[in-house]
C-alpha positions in Angstrom: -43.7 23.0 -7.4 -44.1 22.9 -11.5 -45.8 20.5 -13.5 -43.9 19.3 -16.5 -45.6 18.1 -19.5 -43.1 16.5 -22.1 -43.5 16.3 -25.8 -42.2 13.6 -28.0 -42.7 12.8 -31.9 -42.8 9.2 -33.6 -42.9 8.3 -37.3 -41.6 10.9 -38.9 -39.3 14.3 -38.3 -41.6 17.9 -38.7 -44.7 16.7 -37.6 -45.0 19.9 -35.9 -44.4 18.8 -32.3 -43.2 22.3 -31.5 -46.6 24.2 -32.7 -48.0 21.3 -30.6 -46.1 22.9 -27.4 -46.8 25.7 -27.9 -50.6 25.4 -28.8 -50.8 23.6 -25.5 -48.9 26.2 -23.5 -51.3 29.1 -25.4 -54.3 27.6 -23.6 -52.6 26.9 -20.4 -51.8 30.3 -20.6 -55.6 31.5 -21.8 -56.9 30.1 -18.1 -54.1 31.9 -16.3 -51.4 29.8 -15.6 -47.7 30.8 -15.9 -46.5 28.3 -18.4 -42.4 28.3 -19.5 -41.0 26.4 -22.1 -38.0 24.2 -23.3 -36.7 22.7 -26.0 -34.1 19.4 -26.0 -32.2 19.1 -29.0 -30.1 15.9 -29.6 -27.1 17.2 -31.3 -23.6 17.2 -30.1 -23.6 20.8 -31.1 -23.6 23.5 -27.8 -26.2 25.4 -29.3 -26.8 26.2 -33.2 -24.8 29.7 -32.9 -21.9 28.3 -35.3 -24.4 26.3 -37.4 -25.3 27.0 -41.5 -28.2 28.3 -41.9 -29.0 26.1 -44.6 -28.9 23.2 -42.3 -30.9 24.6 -39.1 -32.5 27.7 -40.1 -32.3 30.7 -38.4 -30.6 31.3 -34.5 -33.3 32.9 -32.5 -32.0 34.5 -29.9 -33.2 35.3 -26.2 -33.7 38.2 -24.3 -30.6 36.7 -21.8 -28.9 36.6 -25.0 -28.7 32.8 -25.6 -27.9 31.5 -29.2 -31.4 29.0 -29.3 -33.5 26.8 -32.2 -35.9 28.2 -33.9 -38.8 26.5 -32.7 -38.1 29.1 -29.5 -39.5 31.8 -32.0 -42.5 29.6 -32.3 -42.6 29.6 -28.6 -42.2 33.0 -27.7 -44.4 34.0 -30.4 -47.4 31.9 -29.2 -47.2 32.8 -25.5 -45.7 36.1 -25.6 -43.3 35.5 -22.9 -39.5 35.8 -22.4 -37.6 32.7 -22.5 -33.8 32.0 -21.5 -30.6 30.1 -21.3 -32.7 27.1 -19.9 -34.9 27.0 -22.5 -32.4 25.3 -24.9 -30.9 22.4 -23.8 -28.3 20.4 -26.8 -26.0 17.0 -25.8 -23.6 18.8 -26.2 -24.2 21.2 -23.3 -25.0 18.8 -21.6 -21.5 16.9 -22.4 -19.7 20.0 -21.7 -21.1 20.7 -18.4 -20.5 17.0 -17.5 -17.3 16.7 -17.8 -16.6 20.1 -17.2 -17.3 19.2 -13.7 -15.9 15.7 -14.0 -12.6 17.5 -14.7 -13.0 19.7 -11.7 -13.4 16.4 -9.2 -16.9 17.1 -8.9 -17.9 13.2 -8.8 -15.4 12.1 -6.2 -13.6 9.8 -8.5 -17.0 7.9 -9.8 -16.5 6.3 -13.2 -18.7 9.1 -15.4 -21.4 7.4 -17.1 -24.7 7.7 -19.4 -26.7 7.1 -16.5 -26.4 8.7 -13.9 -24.2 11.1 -14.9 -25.7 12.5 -17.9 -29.3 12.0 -17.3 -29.1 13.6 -14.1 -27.7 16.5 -15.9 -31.0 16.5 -18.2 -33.0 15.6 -14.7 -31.4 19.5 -13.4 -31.7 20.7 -16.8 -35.8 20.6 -16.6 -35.8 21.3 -12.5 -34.0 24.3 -13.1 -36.3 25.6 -16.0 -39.3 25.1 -12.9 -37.4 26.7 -10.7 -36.1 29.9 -11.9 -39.1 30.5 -14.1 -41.5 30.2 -11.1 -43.9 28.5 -13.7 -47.1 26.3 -12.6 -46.2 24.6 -16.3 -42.9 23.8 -17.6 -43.5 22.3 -21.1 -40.2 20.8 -22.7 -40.2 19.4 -26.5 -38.0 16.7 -27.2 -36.3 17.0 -30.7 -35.7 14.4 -32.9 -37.8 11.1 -33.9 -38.7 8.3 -30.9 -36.0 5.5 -32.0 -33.3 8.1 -32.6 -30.1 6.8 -31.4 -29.0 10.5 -30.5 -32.0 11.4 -27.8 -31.9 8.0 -26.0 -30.2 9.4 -22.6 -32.9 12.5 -22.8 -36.0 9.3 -22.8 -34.5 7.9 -20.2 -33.9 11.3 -18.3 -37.6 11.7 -18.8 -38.6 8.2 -17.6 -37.0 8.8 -14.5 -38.5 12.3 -14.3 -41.7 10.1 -14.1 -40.8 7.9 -11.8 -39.2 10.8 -9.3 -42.5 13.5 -9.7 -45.3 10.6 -10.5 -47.9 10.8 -12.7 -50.1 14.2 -11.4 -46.8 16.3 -11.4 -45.8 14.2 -15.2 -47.5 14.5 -18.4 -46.5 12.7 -21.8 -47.5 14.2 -25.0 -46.5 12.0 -28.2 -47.0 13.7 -31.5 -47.5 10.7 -34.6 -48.4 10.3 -38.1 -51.4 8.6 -39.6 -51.2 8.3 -42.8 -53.4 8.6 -45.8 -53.1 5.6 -48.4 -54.0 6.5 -51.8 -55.5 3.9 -53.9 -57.1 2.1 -51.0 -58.0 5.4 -49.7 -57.7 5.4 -46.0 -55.8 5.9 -42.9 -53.5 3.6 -41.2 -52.6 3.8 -37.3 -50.2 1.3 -37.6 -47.1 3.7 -37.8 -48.5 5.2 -34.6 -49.1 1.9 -32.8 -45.5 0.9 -33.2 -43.9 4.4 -32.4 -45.6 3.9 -29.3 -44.3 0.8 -28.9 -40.9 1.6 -29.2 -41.7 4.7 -26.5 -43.3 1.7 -24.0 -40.0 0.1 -25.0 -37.9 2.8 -23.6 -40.4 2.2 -20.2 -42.7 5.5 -21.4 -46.4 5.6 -21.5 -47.8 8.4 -23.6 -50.7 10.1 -21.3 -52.0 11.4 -25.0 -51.7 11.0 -28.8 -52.0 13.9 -30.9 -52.5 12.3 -34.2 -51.0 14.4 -37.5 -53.4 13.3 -40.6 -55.2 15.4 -43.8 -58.1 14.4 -42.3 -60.5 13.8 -38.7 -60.1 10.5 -37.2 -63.3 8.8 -37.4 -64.5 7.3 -34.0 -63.2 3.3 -34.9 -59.6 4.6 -35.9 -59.4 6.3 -32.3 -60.8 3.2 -30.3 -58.3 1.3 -32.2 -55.2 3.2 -31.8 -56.5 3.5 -27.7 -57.3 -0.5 -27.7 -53.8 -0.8 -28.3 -51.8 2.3 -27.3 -53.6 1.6 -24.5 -54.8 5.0 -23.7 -58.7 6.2 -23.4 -59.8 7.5 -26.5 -61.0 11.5 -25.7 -57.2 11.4 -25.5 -56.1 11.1 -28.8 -56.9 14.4 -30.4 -56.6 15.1 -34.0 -54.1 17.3 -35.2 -55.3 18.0 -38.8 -53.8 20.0 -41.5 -55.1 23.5 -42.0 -54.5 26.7 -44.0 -53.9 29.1 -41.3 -51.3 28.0 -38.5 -53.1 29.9 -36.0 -56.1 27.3 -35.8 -54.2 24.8 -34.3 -54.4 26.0 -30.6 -58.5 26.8 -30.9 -58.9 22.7 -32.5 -57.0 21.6 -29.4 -59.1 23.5 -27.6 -62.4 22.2 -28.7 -60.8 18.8 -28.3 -60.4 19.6 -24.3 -56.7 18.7 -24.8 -55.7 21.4 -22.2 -58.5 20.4 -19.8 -57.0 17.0 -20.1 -53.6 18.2 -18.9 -54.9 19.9 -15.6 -57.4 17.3 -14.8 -54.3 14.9 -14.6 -52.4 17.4 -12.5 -55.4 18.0 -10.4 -55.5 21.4 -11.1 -58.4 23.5 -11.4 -60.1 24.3 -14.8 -60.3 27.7 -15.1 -62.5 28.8 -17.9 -60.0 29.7 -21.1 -59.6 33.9 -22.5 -59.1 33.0 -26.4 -60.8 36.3 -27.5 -57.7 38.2 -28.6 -56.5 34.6 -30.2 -59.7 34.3 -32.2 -59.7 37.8 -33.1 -56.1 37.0 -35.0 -57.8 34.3 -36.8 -60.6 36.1 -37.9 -58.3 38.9 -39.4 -55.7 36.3 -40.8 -58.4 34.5 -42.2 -60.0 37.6 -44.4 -57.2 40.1 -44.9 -58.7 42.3 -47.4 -55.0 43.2 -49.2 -52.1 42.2 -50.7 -48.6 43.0 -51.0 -44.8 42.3 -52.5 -42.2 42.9 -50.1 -38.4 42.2 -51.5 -36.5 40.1 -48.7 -32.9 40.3 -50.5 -30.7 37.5 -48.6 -27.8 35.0 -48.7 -29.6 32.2 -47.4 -33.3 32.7 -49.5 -33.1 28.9 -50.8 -34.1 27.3 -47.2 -37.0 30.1 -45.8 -36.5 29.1 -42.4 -33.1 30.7 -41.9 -35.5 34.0 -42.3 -38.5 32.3 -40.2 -38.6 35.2 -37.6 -38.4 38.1 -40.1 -40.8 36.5 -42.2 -42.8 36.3 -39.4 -42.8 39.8 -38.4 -43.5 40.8 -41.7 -46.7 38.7 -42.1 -47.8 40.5 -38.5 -47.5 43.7 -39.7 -49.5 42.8 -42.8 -52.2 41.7 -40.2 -52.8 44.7 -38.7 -53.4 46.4 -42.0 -55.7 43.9 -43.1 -52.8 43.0 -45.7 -51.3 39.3 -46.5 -47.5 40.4 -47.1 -46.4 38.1 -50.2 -42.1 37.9 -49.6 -40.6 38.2 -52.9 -37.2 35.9 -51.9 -34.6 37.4 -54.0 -30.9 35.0 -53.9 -28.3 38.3 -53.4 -25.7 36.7 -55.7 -28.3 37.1 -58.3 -28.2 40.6 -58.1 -24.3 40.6 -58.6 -24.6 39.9 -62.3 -26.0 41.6 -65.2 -29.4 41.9 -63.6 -32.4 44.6 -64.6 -33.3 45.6 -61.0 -36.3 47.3 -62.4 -37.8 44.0 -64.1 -36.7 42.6 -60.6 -38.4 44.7 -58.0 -41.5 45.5 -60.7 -44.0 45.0 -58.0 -41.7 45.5 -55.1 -43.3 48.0 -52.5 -40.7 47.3 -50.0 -37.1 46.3 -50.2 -35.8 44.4 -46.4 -32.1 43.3 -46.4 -31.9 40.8 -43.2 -29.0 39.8 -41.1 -26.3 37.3 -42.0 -21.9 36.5 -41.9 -19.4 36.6 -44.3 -18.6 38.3 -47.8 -20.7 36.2 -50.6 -23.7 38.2 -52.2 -23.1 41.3 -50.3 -22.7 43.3 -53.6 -26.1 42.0 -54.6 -27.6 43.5 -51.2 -25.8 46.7 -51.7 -27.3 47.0 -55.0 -30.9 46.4 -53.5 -30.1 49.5 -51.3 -28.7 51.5 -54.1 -32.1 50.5 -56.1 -34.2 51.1 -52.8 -32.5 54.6 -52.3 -33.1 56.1 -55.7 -36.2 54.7 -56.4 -37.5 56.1 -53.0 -38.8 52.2 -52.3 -39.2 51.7 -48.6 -36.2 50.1 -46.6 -35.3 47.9 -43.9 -31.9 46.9 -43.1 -31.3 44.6 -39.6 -28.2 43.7 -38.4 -26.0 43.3 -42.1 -28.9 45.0 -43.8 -27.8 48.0 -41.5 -24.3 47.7 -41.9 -24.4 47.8 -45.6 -26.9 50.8 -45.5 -24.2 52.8 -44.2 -21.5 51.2 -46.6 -23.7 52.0 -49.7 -24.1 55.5 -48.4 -20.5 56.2 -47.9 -19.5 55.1 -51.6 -22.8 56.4 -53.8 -23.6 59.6 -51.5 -20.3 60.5 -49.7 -17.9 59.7 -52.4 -16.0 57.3 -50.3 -15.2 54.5 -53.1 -13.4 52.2 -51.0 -16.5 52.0 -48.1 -16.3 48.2 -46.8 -16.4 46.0 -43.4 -13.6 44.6 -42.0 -15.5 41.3 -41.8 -15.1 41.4 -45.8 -11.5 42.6 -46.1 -9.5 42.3 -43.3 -7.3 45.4 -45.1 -9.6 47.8 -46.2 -8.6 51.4 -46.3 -12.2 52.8 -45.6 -13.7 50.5 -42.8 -17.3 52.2 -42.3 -17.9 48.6 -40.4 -15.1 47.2 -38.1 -14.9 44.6 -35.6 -15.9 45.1 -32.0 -12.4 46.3 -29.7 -13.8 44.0 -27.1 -14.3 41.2 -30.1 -10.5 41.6 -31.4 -8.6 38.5 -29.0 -11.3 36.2 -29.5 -10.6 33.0 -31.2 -13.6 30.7 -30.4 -16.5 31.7 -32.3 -19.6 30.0 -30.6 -21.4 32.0 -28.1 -18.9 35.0 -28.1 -21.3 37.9 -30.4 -22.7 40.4 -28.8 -25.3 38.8 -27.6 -29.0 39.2 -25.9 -30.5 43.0 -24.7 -28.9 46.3 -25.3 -30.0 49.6 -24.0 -30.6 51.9 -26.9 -31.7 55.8 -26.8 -33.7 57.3 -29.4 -33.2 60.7 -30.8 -36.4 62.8 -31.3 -37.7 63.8 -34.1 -37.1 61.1 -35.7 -38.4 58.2 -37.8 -37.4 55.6 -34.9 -39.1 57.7 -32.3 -42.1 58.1 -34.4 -42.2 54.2 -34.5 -41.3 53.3 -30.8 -43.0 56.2 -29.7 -40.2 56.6 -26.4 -36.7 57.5 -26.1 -35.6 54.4 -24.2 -35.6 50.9 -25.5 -33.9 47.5 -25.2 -33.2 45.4 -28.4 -32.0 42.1 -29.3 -28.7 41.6 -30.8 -26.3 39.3 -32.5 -23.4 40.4 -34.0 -19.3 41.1 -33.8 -19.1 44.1 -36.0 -20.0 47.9 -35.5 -20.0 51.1 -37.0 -17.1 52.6 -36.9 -17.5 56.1 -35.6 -14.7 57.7 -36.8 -17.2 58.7 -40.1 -20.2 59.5 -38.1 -19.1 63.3 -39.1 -18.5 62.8 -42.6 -22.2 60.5 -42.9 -23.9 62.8 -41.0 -23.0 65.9 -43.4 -24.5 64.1 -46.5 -27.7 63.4 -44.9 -27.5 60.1 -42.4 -29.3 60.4 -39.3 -27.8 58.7 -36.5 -31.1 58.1 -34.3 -30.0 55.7 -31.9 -27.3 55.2 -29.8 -26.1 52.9 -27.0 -24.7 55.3 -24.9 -23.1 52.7 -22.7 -20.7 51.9 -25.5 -21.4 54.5 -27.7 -22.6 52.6 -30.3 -24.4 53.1 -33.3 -28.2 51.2 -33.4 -30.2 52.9 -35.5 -29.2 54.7 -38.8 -32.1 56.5 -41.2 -32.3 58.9 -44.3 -35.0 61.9 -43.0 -35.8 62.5 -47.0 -36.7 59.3 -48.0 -40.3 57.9 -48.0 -39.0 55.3 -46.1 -35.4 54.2 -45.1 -34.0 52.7 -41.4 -31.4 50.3 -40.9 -31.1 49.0 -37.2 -28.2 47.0 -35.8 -30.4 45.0 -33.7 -32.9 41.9 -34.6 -36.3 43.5 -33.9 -38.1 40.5 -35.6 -37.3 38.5 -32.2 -40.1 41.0 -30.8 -42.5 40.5 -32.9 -45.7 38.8 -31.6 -48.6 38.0 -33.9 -51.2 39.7 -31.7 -48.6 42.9 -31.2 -46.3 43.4 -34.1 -42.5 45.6 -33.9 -42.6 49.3 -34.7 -39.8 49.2 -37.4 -42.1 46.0 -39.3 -45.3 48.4 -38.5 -43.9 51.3 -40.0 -42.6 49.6 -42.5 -45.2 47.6 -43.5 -47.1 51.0 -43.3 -45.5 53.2 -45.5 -44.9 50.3 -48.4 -48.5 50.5 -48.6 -48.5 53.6 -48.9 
């Protein structure tokens, strides 16, 4: 049977409760234990699939294909493991399935309430994260701020979690803020001591405190916040601020905050394997080189809605020794009178991420254009693809009238068209091509140079294609076609043979990218931009 270890936050929103999971699941992991994860968010949302960007970021997606937070990139990237339709749970899946089955008869003709109902859906929601994992460790963040009216019915799913498994099957983590006064210069618990409160309150007792501050907790601040948090005090461990994200896990570690977990659980202590972790932070920590990569988007004013790519770019750096400095470049910009040359000066790399809809997608074509005939490395994922092949029919093929679909519904050149299997659709949410695709790669080619093997699977999320009805026309200018879902015959990966460097892939390979282990297309990249 799994363990479940839950992790709240009080005080404040983005105290970093979900690097706190995942630090703790990294060192579950590092002393061999299968650890799964899960994330509860509070909104009424199904899952963030038809959400702005600007609002939640980016929608990582799972291998299962399952439209999730962000903060499952975080996840995955820490523990390197596949995670899945359970590993996302909103209110308003929760909702849906509820009544779903209350409009089926399910409950017998019960009046549907808050509780049972609903927190017994949450109660199945973690059981069935332990179950079909087959992890010793499920490890479930709770969004939102203790005192939110929104996440009340997932507390109370939780409480009665506690009372159902007991406390050595039960673990409570609650992430808090202890702030530093300026002028009388010190730090106060008293935030955390009444976040905890209102947790008691809502009949749950935090087994530890993982205290967010700029500085260590002296030894009178702990015995005080456990005097009347009433918890011992080696269980408050300090959660300090520090220059390289990475840290985090190893400072938990020396703090024995995973040894606290399994001594709980009554689980052996076997000793930890950080070496390939420490190794990471010694190269992070003394990267010898720098350089300017161009990320041309629609969304570049909130950086999260590009958190995984951004991410994969900085692991690429790391193998080379390099920090990877992202140039964020607003593609509406581009649309005016702007001198792309002054622009991209100290661009060594030009990436064109994914994204919806027609505004600033003349500003990203440009970027191509610039990245083309300049012979500046490219990367184009997902949109970034898509408008690859656009730029290329109108600049090298002499098809002026080139566009998607998705941007006129009319066009008389569609080089990008919706999906035949996409056309009847009318609700938007969860209905992409979503999740895993088989994709073969041609040899010979800049793709199987980077993956090395013909056969690969790749993430995807999108609802238009290449329409292959030009692949002729493309092909006899130049474009290599170097990966292919044959099951559909679809194009996945597109490339220019005489460039230094330019592939565009319909796929989101930044999903894949690991710090320890980064993608092929962000290694090659990264690769040949330092060249």
């Amino acid at each position: 049977m799994a363990k479940y270890v839950f992790v709240t936050g009080g005080v404040v929103s983005g105290l970093g409760k979900g690097i706190t999971a995942s630090s703790l699941a990294l060192l579950l992991k590092s002393r061999g234990y299968k650890v799964f994860m899960q994330k509860f968010d509070p909104y009424i949302n199904v899952d963030p699939g038809t959400m702005s960007p600007f609002q939640h970021g980016e929608v990582y997606v799972t291998a299962d294909g399952s439209e999730t937070d962000l903060d499952l990139g975080h996840y995955e990237r820490f523990i390197d493991e596949e995670l899945n339709y359970t590993s996302n749970i909103t209110t308003g899946k929760v909702y849906s399935s509820v009544l779903e089955k209350e409009r089926r008869g399910d409950y017998l003709g019960a009046t549907v309430q808050i509780v049972p109902h609903i927190t017994n859906e949450i109660k199945n929601k973690v059981y069935e994260a332990g179950i079909t994992s087959n992890a010793d460790i499920v490890i479930t963040e709770i969004g939102g701020t203790i005192g939110d009216i929104e996440s009340q019915s997932f507390i109370e799913a939780l409480r009665q979690i506690r009372n159902e498994k007991g406390k050595e099957n039960t673990f409570f983590v609650h992430a808090t803020l202890v702030p530093f006064i300026y002028g009388s210069d010190e730090l106060k618990t008293k935030p955390t001591q009444h976040s905890v409160i209102e947790l008691r309150g809502m009949g749950i007792q935090p087994d530890m405190i993982v205290t967010r501050s700029p500085i260590v907790l002296d030894d009178n601040l702990k015995k005080k916040i456990a005097l009347y948090c009433s918890i011992p005090k080696e269980n408050i461990i300090d959660s300090v601020d520090v220059k390289n994200i990475y840290q985090i896990p190893i400072n938990y570690y020396e703090q024995g905050a995973d040894e606290i977990i399994l001594k709980q659980f009554g689980m052996k202590v076997p000793k930890a394997n950080l070496k390939e972790w420490e190794k990471l932070i010694d190269v992070t920590d003394h990267l010898e080189k720098e350089i300017e990569i161009a990320l041309v988007g629609k969304y570049v004013e909130l950086h999260d809605a590009y958190l995984s790519v951004a991410e994969s770019l900085r692991h690429a750096g790391y193998k080379y020794h390099t920090k990877v400095n992202i140039n964020w470049i607003d593609s509406e910009d581009l649309e005016k009178d702007a001198d792309l040359s002054k622009i991209f000066k100290n661009t060594k790399g030009i990436i064109v991420p994914g994204g919806f809809g027609e505004r600033g997608i003349e500003g990203m074509i440009k970027a191509i254009t610039y990245a083309r005939e300049n012979n500046i490395p490219y990367l184009g994922i997902c949109l970034g693809m898509q408008l690859a092949v656009i730029e290329f029919a109108r600049h090298v093929c002499g098809i002026n009238e080139a566009n998607s679909t998705e941007f006129n519904s009319v066009c008389p050149e569609p080089i990008i068209d919706l999906m035949s299997d996409q056309k009847n659709i009318i609700n938007m949410g969860g209905t992409l091509r979503l999740g895993n695709y088989d994709c073969k790669i041609k040899k010979g080619t800049l793709a199987y140079d980077d993956y090395k093997k013909e056969n690969i699977k790749e993430r995807h999320r999108h609802r238009y294609e290449f329409n292959n009805k030009y692949k002729d026309i493309l092909e006899k200018h130049g474009m290599v076609f170097s990966g292919i879902n044959e099951a559909s015959n679809l194009v996945e990966i597109v490339e220019l043979p005489k460039h230094k460097h330019f592939i565009g892939c319909q796929f989101h390979p930044e999903f894949k990218s690991r710090p320890t282990k980064c993608h092929p297309l962000f290694d090659s990249f990264i690769k040949n931009s330092l060249k």
